[in-house]
C-alpha positions in Angstrom: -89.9 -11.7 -70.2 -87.3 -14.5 -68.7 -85.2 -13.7 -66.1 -81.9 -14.7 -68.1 -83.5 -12.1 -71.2 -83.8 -9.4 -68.8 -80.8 -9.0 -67.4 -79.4 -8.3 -70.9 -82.2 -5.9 -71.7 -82.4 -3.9 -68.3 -79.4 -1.9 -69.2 -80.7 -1.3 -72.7 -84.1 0.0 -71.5 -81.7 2.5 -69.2 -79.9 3.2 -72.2 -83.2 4.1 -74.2 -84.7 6.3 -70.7 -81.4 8.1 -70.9 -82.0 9.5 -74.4 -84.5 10.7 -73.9 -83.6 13.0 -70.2 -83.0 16.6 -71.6 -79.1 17.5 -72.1 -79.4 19.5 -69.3 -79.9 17.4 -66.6 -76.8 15.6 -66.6 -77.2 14.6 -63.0 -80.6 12.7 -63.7 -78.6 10.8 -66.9 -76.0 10.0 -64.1 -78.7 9.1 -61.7 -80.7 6.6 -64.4 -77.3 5.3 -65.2 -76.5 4.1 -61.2 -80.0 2.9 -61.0 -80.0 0.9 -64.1 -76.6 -0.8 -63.4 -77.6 -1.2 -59.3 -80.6 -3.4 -60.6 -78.9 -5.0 -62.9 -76.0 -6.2 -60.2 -79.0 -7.2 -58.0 -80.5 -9.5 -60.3 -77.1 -10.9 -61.0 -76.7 -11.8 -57.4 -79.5 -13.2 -56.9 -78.4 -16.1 -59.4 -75.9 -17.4 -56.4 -78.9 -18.7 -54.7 -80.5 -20.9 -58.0 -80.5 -24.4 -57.2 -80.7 -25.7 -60.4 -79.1 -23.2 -63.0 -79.8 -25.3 -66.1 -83.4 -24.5 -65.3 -82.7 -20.9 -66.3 -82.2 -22.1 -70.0 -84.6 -19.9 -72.4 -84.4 -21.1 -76.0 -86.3 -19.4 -78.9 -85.7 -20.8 -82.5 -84.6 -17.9 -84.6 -83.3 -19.0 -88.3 -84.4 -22.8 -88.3 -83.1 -23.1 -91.6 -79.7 -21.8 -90.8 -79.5 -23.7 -87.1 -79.2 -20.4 -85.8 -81.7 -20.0 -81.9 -81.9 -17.4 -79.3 -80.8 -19.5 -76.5 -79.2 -18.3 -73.5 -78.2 -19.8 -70.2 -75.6 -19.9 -67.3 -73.2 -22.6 -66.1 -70.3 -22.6 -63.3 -68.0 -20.5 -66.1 -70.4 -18.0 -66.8 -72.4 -17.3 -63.2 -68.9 -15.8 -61.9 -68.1 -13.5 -64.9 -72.0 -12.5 -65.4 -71.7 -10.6 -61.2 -68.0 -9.5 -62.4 -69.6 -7.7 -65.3 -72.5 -6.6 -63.5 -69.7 -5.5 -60.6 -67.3 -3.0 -62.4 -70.1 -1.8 -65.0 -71.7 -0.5 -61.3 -68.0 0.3 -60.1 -67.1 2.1 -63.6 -70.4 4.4 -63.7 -69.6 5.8 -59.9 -66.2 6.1 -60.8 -67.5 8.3 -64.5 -68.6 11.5 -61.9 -65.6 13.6 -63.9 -67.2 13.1 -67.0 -68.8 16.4 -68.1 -68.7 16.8 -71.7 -72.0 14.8 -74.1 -72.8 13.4 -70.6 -75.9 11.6 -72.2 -73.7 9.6 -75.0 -71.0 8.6 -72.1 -73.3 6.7 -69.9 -75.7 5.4 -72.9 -72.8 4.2 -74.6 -71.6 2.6 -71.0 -74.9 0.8 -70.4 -74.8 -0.4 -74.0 -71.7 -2.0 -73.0 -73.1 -3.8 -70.3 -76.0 -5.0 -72.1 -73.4 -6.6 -74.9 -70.9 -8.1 -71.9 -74.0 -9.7 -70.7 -74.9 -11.1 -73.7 -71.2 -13.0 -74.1 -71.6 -14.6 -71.0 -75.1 -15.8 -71.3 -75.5 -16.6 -75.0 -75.5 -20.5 -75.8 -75.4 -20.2 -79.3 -72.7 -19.3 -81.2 -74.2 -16.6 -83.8 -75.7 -15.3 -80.6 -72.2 -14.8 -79.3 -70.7 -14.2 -82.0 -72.9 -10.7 -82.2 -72.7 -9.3 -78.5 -69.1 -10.4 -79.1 -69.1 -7.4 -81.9 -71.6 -5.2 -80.3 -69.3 -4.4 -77.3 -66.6 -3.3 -80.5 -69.1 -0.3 -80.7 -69.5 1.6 -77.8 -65.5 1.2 -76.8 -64.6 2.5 -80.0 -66.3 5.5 -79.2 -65.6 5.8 -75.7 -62.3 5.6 -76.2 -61.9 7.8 -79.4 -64.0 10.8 -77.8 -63.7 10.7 -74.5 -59.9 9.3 -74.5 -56.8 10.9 -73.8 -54.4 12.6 -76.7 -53.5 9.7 -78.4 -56.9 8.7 -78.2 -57.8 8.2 -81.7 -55.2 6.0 -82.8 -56.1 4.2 -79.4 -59.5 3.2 -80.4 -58.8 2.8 -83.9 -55.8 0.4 -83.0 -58.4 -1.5 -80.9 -61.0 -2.0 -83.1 -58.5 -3.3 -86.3 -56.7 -5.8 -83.4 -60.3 -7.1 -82.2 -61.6 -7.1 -85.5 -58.7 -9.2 -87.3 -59.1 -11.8 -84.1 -62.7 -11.7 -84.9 -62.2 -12.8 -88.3 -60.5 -16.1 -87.3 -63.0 -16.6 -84.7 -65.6 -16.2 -87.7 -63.8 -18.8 -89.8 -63.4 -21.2 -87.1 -67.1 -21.2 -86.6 -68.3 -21.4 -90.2 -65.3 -24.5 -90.6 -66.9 -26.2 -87.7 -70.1 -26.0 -88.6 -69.9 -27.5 -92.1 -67.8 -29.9 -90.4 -70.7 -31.0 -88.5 -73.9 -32.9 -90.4 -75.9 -31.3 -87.6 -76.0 -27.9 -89.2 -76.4 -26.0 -86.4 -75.2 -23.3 -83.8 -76.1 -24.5 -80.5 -73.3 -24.7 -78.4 -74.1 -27.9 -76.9 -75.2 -30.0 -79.9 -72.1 -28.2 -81.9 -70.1 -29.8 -78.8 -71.0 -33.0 -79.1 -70.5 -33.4 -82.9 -67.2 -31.8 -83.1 -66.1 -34.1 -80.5 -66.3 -36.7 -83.2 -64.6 -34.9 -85.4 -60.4 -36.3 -85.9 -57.9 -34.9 -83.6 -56.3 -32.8 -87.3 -59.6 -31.5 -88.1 -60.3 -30.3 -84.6 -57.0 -28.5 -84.0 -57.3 -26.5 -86.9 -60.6 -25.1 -85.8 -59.2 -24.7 -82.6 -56.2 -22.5 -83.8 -58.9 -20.1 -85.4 -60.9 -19.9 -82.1 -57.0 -19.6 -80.8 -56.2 -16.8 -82.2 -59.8 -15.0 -81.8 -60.0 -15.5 -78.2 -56.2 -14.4 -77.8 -56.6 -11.4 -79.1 -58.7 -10.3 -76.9 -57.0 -12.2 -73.7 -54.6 -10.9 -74.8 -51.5 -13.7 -75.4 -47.9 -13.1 -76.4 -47.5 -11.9 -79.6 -51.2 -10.6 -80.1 -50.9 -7.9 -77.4 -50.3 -4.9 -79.1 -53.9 -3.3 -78.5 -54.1 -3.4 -75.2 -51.0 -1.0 -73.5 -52.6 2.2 -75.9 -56.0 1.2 -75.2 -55.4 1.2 -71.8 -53.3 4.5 -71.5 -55.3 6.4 -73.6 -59.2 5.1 -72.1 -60.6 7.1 -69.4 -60.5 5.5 -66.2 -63.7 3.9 -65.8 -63.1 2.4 -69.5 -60.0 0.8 -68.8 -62.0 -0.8 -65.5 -63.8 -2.7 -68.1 -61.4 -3.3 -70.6 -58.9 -4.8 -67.8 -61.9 -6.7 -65.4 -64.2 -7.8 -68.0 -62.8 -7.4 -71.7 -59.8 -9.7 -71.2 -62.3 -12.1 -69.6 -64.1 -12.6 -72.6 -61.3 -14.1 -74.8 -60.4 -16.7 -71.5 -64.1 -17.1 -71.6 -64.6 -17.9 -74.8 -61.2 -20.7 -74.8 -62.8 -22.6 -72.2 -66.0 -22.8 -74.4 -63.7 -23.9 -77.2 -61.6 -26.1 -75.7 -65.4 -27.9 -74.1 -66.0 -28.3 -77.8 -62.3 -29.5 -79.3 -60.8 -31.6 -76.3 -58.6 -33.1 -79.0 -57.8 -30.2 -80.4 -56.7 -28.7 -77.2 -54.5 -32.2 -76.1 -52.2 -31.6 -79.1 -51.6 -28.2 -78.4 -51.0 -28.7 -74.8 -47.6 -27.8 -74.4 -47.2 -25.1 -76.7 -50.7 -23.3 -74.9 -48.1 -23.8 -71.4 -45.0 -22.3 -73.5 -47.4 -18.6 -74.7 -48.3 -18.9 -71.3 -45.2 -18.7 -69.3 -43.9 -16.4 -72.3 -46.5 -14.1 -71.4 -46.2 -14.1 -67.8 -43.1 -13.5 -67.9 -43.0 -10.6 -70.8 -45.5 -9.3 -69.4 -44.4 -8.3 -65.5 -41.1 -7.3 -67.3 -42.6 -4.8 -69.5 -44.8 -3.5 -66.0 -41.5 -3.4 -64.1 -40.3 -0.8 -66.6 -43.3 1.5 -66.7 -43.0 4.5 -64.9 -46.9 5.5 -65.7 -49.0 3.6 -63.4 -51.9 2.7 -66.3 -49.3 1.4 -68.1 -47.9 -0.9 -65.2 -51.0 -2.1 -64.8 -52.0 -3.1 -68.5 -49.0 -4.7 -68.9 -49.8 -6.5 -66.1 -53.1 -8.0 -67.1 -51.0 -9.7 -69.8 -48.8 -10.9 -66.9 -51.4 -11.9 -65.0 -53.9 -13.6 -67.8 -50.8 -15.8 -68.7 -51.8 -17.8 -65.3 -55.2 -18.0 -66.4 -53.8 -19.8 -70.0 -51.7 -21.9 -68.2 -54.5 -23.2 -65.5 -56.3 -23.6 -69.1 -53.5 -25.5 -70.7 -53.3 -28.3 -67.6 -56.4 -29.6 -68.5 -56.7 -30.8 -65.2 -59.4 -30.2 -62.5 -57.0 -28.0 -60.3 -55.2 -25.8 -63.2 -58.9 -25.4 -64.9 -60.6 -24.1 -61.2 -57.2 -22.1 -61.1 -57.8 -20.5 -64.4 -61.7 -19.4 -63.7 -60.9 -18.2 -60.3 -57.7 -15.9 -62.1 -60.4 -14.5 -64.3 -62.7 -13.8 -61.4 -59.7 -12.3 -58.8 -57.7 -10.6 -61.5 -61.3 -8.6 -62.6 -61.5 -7.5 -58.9 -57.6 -6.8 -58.4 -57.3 -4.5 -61.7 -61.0 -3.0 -61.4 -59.5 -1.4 -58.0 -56.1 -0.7 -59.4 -57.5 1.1 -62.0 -60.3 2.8 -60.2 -57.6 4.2 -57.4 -55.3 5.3 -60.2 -58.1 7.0 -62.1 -58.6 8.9 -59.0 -55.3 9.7 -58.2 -55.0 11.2 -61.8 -57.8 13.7 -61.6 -56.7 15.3 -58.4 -53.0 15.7 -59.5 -53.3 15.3 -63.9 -50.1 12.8 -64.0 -49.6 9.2 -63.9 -45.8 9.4 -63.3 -44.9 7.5 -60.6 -41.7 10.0 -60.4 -44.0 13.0 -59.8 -45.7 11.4 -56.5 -43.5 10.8 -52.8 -45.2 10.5 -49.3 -48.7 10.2 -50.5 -49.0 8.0 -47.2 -49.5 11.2 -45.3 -51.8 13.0 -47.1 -53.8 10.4 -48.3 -53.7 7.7 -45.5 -57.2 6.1 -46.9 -56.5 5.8 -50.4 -52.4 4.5 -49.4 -54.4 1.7 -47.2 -56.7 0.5 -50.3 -53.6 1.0 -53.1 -51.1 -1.5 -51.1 -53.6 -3.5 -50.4 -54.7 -3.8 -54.5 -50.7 -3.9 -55.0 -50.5 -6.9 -52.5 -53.6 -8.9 -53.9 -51.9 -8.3 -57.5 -49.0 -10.0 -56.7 -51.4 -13.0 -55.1 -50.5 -12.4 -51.1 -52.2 -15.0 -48.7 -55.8 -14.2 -47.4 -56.6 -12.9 -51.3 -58.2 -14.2 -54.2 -55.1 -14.1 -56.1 -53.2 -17.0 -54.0 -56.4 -18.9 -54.1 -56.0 -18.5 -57.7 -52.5 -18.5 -58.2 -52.0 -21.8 -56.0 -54.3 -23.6 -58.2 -52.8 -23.0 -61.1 -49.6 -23.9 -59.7 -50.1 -27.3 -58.3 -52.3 -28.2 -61.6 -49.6 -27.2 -63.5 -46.9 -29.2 -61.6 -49.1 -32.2 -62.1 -48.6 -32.1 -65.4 -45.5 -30.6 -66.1 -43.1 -31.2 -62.8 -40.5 -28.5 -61.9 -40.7 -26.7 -65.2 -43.9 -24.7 -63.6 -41.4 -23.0 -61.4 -41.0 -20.2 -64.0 -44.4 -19.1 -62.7 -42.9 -18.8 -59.6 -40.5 -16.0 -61.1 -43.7 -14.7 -62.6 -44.8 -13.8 -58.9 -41.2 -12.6 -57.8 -41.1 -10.1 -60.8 -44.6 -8.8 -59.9 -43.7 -8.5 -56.3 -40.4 -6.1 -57.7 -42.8 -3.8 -59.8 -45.6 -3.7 -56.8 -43.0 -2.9 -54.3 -41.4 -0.9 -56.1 -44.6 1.3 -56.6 -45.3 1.4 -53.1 -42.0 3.2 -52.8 -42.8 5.7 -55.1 -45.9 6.3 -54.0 -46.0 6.2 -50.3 -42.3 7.1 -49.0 -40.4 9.4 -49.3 -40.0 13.0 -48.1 -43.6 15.2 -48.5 -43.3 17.0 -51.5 -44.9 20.6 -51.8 -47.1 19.4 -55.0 -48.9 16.3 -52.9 -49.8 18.2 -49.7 -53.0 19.2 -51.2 -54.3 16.2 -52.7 -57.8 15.3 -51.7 -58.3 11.8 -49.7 -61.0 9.5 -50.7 -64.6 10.1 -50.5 -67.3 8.7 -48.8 -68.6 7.4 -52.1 -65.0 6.4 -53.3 -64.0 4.9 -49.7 -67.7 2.5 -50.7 -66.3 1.6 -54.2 -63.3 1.0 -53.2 -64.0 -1.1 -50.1 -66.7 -3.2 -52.2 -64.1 -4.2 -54.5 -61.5 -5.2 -51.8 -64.3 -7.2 -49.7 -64.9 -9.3 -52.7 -60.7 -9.8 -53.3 -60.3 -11.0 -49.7 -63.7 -12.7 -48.9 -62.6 -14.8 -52.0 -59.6 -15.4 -50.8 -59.8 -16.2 -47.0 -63.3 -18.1 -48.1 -62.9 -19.7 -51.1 -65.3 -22.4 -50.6 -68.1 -20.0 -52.3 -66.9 -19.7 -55.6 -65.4 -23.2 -55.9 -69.1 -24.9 -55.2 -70.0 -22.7 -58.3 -67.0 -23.2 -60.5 -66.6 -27.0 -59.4 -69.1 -28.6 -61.8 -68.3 -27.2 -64.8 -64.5 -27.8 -63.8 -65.0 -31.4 -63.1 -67.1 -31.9 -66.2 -64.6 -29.9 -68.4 -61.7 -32.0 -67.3 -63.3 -35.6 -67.8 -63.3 -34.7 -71.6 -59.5 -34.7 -71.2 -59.0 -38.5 -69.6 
C-alpha cells in the first residue's frame, strides 16, 4: 500500500482491532487506541522531511465514465493540517482516560474520525473529498449525542442539520462546476484549470455555493449557530477536534476553492474582508460575556477564524501565509485550551468561571500552562499566534490601508476576556472548594507541554512552517495579479 493510502487506513485497521478486544478489557481498547494514533502522528511527521511532495501523488481511476479517481496527495496547505490532525486526534485519545461507559464504541468512533480528517486533507479529487467530508458527520454525531452532556441530543442533532445544509451547497457548487466544465471530471487540478476559464459571473456563483459550504463549517457570521452547543455540550476531547481540526476543514476547503475560482474570489473581495471583521469582532464579544469557560472558548474560534478569512480575503502572499499559519496556531492554541478546561472540569464538575478563585496555589502547574494558552490566544510575541496574526495584518493593510485597524480591536477585546479569565481563575482569596483540586499529571504535564512547544517553537521559529506553506502561498497568490 502507498504511504499517502496508509496513513488514512492505519487508524481504520485500529478501529477494526478494537472491535474485536472483548468489552472487558477497556484498558487494552485504550491502549490500541494510543498505539494506533502514535503511529499514525509518526508517519505524519515524517512527511516534513519529503523533498519532493508531489512525488507522494497516488492516483487510481475509479468511475472513468463519471471523471470520478482515487487520487490523493499533499501540498504546502495540506502537509500542516495533515500533523495538526494527526496531533490532537493523539492529544484527544490521552485526554478520553474519563471515558468509562461503551469504552469500545468511544475510541472506534474516535479513530474513525481520524481516518475521515485524513482523508479531507489528502484527497485530490473532489467526490473523494466530498465523502470523508461526510464521513467525519458520522462518528461526531454520535460522540456527541451519547457521550455529550445534557443538552447533548439537541447538540448533535443541531450539528449534523447545520453541516448538512452547508453540505448541500457545497454539493451544488460541485455538480454546477462540473457541467460547467467540457472536461467532465473531478480531479482537483484539471477542474482548476478549466474553471479558470470559466467568466468572472459564472465563477462567483459557484463560488458562493463552495461559500456557504465551507462557512459553515469555519464557521462565519451568520452561519455560526452550530458551533457554541456543539462545543458546550461535546466531551472534552470532542470539542479538541471540533475547535483544532473541524473548523480547519471549512478554511481548508476555501483555499481549494478560491485555487479554483480566482475570479470568483476578486469580486467578492471586500465583502469576504467585511464577514471577516464582522466575525472577529462578534465573536470576542460574545466570549467576553461567557462566564462558562467552553463557551468562551468556542466563541472564540469564531473570533479567531475571522483572521484566518480575512488573511484569505487579501489575496496577497502575506495575508494568505497569515491565514494557513491562523489555522495551524489556532488548532494548537484551542486544542490546549480545551484540553486544560476539560481537565479542570472533571476534578471540580463546573465550568463557571465564578465558582473557581486562587487556583494559582493549588494548582501551580496547570495555572503556568492555562496563562500561557490564554496569552498565545490573544497572539502575545514569541507565539504562533503573532506570527499569524502579524501576517494577516500587514497583508491586510496592503490592500485595504487603515480600515484593517478593526482587527486590531479584535486583539484588544481578546486580551479583556483572556485577562479577565486569569482573574477568575488564578487570584483571588483560596476558597475552601479549590483546595483539593488535583494538579496535573505526569501524562497531562506531557500533553500539555507537547502542545505548548509546538505554539512557541512556531512562534519564536517560524522559518519551519513558512518553507512548507510558502509555495503553495506564492503560487496561490500569482492567480490573483
Amino acid at each position: 500500500m502507498h504511504f499517502l493510502s496508509t496513513l488514512i487506513v492505519l487508524p481504520l485497521l485500529g478501529a477494526l482491532v478494537i472491535i474485536s478486544i472483548p468489552s472487558q478489557r477497556p484498558n487494552w481498547v485504550r491502549a490500541v487506541a494510543l498505539l494506533t494514533s502514535s503511529l499514525t502522528l509518526v508517519l505524519t511527521l515524517s512527511l516534513i522531511n519529503t523533498p519532493d511532495l508531489t512525488s507522494l501523488t497516488e492516483h487510481v481511476k475509479w468511475n472513468p465514465r463519471m471523471g470520478m479517481a482515487y487520487i490523493v496527495g499533499v501540498d504546502g496547505f495540506s502537509l500542516p493540517m495533515i500533523i495538526l490532525a494527526a496531533l490532537l486526534c493523539l492529544v484527544s485519545i490521552l485526554a478520553s482516560s474519563s471515558i468509562s461507559e461503551r469504552v469500545k464504541g468511544y475510541y472506534f468512533l474516535m479513530l474513525f474520525l481520524e481516518s475521515a480528517m485524513l482523508g479531507v486533507f489528502l484527497a485530490q479529487d473532489w467526490v473523494l473529498f466530498y465523502v470523508f467530508w461526510e464521513m467525519t458527520l458520522i462518528p461526531l454525531f454520535f460522540l456527541i449525542d451519547r457521550w455529550g452532556g445534557r443538552r447533548r441530543h439537541g447538540a448533535a442533532l443541531n450539528f449534523v442539520l447545520y453541516t448538512f445544509g452547508g453540505s448541500v451547497f457545497l454539493l451544488i457548487a460541485m455538480l454546477v462546476l462540473y457541467d460547467s466544465l467540457p472536461s467532465h471530471t473531478f480531479e482537483m487540478e484539471a477542474m482548476a484549470q478549466g474553471a479558470r476559464l470559466l467568466t468572472e459571473h459564472k465563477q462567483l456563483w459557484i463560488f458562493l455555493g463552495f461559500l456557504i459550504g465551507f462557512g459553515v463549517k469555519m464557521p462565519v457570521f451568520p452561519i455560526h449557530g452550530w458551533l457554541p452547543l456543539a462545543h458546550v455540550e461535546a466531551p472534552s476531547p470532542v470539542s479538541i477536534l471540533l475547535s483544532g481540526i473541524l473548523l480547519k476543514m471549512g478554511s481548508y476547503g476555501l483555499l481549494r476553492a478560491a485555487e479554483m475560482l480566482p475570479a470568483g474570489v476578486m469580486s467578492l473581495q471586500n465583502p469576504l474582508a467585511a464577514l471577516a471583521l464582522i466575525s472577529l469582532i462578534y465573536g470576542g464579544l460574545l466570549a467576553w460575556r461567557q462566564s462558562d469557560l467552553k463557551a468562551m472558548i468556542a466563541y472564540s474560534s469564531i473570533s479567531h477564524m475571522g483572521v484566518v478569512l480575512l488573511g484569505i480575503a487579501t489575496l496577497n502572499v502575506t495575508g494568505l501565509t497569515g491565514a494557513v499559519m491562523q489555522m495551524a496556531a489556532h488548532g494548537f492554541v484551542a486544542g490546549a485550551l480545551f484540553f486544560l478546561i476539560g481537565l479542570l472540569y472533571e476534578r471540580t464538575n463546573t465550568r463557571d468561571i465564578r465558582d473557581y478563585s486562587s487556583l494559582v496555589r493549588t494548582t501551580p502547574r496547570f495555572a503556568f500552562f492555562t496563562i500561557l494558552a490564554l496569552f498565545a490566544a490573544v497572539g502575545m510575541p514569541g507565539t504562533a499566534g503573532f506570527v499569524a496574526e502579524l501576517h494577516a495584518l500587514l497583508g491586510g493593510f496592503v490592500r485595504w490601508g487603515w480600515v484593517v485597524i478593526v482587527l486590531s480591536v479584535g486583539v484588544l477585546i481578546s486580551a479583556a476576556y483572556a485577562i479577565r479569565t486569569i482573574v477568575g481563575l488564578f487570584t483571588g482569596p483560596v476558597s475552601e472548594k479549590m483546595l483539593h483540586v488535583r494538579d496535573l499529571g505526569k501524562t497531562e504535564m506531557f500533553t500539555a507541554g507537547a502542545l505548548t512547544a509546538f505554539t512557541v517553537s512556531i512562534g519564536i521559529f517560524p522559518a519551519g512552517l513558512l518553507h512548507i506553506i510558502n509555495p503553495a502561498v506564492e503560487e496561490l497568490s500569482r492567480l490573483f495579479q
